[in-house]
VEXPA-222143 format. One record per residue: residue in one letter; residue number from 1; x, y, z of N, C-alpha, C in turn; chain. Coordinates in nm, 4 decimals, m for minus. Each point is the difference from the previous one (the first is absolute). Example, Ala and Ser with C-alpha at 12.3 -4.5 7.8 and 13.67 -1.06 7.14 Angstrom:
2
{'A' 1 {1.3190 m0.5690 0.7800} {m0.0890 0.1190 0.0000} {0.0900 0.1200 0.0000} 'A'}
{'S' 2 {m0.0350 0.1050 m0.0720} {0.0820 0.1190 0.0060} {m0.0770 0.1090 0.0730} 'A'}
This chain:
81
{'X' 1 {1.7282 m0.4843 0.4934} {m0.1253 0.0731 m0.0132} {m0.0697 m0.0463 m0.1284} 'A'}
{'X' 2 {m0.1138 m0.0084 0.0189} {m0.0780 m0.0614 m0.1425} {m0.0585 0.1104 m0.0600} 'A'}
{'X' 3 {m0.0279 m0.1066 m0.0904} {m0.0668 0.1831 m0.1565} {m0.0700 0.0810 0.0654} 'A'}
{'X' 4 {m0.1167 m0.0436 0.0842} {m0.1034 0.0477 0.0308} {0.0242 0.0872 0.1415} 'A'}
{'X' 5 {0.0841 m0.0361 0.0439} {0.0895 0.0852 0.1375} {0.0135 0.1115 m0.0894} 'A'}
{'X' 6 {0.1139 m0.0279 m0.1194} {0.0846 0.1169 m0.0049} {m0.1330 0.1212 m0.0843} 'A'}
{'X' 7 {m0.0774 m0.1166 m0.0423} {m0.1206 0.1443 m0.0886} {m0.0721 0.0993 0.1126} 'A'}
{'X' 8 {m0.0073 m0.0730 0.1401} {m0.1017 0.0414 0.0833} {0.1306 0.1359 0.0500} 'A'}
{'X' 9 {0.1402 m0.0302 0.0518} {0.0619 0.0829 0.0380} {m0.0032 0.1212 m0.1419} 'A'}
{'X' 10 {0.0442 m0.0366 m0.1007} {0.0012 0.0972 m0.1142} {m0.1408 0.1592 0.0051} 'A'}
{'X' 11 {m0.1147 m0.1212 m0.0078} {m0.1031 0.0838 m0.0128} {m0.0460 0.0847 0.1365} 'A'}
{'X' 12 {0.0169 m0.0838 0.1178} {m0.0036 0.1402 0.1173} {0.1306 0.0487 0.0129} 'A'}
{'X' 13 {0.0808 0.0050 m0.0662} {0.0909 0.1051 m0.0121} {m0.0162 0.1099 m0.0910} 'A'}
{'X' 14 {m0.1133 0.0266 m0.0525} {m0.0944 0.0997 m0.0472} {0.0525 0.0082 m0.1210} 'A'}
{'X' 15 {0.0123 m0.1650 m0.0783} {m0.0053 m0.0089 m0.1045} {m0.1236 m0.1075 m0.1001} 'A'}
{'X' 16 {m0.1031 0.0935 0.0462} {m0.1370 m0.0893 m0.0355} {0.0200 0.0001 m0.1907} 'A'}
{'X' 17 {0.0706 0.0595 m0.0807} {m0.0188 0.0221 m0.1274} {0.0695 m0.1518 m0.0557} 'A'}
{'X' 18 {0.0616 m0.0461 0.0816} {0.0440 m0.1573 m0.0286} {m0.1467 m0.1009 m0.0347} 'A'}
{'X' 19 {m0.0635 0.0667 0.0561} {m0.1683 m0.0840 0.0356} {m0.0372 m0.0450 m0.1652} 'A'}
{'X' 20 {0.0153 0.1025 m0.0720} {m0.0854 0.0410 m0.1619} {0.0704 m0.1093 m0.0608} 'A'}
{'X' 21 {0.1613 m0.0226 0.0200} {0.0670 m0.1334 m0.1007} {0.0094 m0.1274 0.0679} 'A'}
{'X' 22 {m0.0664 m0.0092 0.1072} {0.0338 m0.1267 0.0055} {m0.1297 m0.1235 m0.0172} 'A'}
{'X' 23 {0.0938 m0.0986 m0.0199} {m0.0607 m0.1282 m0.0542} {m0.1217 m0.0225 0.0295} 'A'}
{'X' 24 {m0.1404 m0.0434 m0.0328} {m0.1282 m0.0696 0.0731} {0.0209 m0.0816 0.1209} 'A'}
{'X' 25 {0.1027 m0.0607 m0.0440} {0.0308 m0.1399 0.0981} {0.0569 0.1047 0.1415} 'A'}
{'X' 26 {0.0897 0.0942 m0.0047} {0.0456 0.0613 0.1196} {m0.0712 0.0928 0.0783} 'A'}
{'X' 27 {m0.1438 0.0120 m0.0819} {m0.0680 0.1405 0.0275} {m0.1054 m0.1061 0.0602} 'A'}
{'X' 28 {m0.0693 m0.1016 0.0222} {m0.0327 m0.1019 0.0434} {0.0387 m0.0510 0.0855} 'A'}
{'X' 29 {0.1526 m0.0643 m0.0502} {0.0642 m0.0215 0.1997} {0.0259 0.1201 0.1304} 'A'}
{'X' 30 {0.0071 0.1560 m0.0770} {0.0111 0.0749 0.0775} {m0.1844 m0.0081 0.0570} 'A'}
{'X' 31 {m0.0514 0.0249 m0.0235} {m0.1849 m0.0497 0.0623} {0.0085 m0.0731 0.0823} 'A'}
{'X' 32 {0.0212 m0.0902 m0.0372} {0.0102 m0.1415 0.0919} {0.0576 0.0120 0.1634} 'A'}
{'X' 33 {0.1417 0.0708 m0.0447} {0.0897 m0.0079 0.1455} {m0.0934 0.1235 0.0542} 'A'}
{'X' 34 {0.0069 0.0756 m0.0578} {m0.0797 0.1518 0.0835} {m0.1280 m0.0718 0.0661} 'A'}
{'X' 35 {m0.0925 m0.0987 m0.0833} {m0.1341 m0.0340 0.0838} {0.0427 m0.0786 0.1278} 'A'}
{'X' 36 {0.0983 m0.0832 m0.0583} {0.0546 m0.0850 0.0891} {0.0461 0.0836 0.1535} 'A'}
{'X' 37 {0.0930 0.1072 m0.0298} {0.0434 0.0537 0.0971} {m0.1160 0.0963 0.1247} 'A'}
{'X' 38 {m0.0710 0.0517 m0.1075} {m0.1025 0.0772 0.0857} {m0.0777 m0.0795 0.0951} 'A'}
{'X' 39 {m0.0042 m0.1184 m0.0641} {m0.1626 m0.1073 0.0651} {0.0860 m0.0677 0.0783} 'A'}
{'X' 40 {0.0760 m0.0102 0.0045} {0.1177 m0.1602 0.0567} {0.1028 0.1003 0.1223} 'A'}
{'X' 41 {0.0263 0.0670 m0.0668} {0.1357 0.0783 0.1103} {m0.0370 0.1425 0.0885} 'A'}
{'X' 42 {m0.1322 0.0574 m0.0554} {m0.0273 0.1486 0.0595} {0.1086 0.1083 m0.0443} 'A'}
{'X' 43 {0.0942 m0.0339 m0.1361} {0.1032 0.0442 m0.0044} {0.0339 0.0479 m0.1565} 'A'}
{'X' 44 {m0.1101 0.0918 m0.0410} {m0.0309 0.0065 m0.1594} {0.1249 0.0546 m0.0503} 'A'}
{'X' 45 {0.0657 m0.0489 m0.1207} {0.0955 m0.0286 m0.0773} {0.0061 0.1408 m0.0618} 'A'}
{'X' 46 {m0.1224 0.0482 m0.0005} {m0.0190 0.1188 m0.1047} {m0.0478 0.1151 0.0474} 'A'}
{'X' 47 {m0.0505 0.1145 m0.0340} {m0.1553 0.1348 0.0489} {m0.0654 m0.0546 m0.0728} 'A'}
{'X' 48 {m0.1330 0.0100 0.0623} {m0.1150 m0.0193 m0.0958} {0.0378 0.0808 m0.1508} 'A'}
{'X' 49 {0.0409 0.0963 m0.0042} {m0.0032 0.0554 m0.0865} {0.0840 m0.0699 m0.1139} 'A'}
{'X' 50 {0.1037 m0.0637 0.0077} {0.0996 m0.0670 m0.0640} {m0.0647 m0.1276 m0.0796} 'A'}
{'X' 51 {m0.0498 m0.1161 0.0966} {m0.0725 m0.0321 0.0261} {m0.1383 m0.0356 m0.1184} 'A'}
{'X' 52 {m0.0651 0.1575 m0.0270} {m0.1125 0.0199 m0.0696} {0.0849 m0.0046 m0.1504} 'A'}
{'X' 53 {0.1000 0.0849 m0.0046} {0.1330 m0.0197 m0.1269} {0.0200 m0.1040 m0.0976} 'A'}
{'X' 54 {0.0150 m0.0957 0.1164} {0.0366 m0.1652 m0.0467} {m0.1086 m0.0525 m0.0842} 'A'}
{'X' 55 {m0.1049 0.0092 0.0584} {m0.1503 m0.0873 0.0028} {m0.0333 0.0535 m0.1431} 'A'}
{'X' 56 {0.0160 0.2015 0.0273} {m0.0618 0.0456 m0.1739} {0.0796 m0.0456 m0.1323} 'A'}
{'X' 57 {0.1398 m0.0283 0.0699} {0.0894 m0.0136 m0.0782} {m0.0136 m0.1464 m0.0953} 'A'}
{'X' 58 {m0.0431 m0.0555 0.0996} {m0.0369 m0.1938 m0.0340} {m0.1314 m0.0295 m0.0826} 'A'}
{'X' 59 {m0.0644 0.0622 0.0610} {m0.1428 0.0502 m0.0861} {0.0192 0.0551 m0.1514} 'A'}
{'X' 60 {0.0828 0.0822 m0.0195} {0.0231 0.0806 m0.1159} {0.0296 m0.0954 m0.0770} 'A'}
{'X' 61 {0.0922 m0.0865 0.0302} {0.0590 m0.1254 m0.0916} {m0.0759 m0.0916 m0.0467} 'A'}
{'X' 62 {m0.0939 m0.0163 0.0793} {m0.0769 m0.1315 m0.0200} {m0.1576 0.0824 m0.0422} 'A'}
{'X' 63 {m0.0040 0.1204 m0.0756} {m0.0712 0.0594 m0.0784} {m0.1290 0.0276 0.1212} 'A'}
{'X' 64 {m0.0008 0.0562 0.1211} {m0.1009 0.0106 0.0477} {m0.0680 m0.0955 0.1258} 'A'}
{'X' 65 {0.0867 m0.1178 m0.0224} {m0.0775 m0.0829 0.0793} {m0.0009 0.0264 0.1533} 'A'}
{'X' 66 {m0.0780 m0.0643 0.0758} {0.0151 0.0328 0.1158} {0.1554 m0.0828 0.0925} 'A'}
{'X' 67 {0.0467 0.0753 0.0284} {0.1283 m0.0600 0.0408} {m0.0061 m0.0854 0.1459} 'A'}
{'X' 68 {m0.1464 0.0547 0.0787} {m0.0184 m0.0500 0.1370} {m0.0414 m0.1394 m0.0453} 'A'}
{'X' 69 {m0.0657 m0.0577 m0.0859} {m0.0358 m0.0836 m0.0267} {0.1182 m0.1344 m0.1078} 'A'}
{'X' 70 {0.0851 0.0616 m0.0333} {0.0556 m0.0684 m0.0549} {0.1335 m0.0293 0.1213} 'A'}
{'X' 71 {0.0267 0.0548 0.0575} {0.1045 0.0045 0.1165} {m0.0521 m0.1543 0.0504} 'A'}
{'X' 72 {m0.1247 0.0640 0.0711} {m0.0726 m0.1458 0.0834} {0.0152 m0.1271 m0.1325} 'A'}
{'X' 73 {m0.0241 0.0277 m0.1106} {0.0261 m0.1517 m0.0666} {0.1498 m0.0488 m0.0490} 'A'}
{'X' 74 {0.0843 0.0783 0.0619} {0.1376 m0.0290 0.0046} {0.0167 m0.0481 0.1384} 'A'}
{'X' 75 {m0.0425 0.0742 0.1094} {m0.0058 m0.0795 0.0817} {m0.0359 m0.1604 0.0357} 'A'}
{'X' 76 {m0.1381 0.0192 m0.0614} {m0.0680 m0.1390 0.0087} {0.1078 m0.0839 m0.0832} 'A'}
{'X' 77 {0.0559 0.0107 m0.1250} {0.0390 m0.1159 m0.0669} {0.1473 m0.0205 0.0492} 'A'}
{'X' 78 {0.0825 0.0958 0.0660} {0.0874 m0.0245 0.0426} {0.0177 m0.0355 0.1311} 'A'}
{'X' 79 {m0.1053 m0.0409 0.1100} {m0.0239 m0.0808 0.1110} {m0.0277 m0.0984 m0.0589} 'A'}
{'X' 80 {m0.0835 m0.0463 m0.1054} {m0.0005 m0.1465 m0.0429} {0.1090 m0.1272 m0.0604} 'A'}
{'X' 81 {0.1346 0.0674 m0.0042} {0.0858 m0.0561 0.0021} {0.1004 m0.0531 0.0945} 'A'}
C-alpha cells in the first residue's frame, strides 16, 4: 500500500485531523488522486466535504493562494516529463 493509499484510508476513517500535519507535498498528491479519481473513475476517493478540507488545508500553507490553480500547474509540469 503506498503513502497516499494509507493517508486516504486513515482520513475516511474519520480521521480528517491528520489533514492539519501533513506535508505540502502529500496534501497536493492527495488533490491530485481525488481529481484524478472523480474525473477518471466516477469513484471519488473522498466527500466533498473532506475534499474541501484538503484544498483549505493546502491553501493555508501556501499563504492564501489559490490551490485550484496551482494543482493545474503541477499538473501541467508534471505531464511534461
Amino acid at each position: 500500500m503506498t503513502r497516499i493509499n494509507d493517508l486516504v484510508r486513515k482520513i475516511n476513517n474519520q480521521d480528517i485531523s491528520i489533514v492539519y500535519n501533513l506535508s505540502e507535498d502529500d496534501l497536493e498528491q492527495l488533490i491530485i488522486e481525488a481529481d484524478y479519481a472523480y474525473h477518471n473513475t466516477n469513484k471519488p476517493i473522498f466527500p466533498d466535504s473532506t475534499y474541501d478540507i484538503i484544498k483549505q488545508t493546502l491553501e493555508k500553507i501556501n499563504r492564501g493562494d489559490d490551490a485550484s490553480n496551482m494543482i493545474t500547474w503541477i499538473k501541467k509540469t508534471k505531464n511534461r516529463g
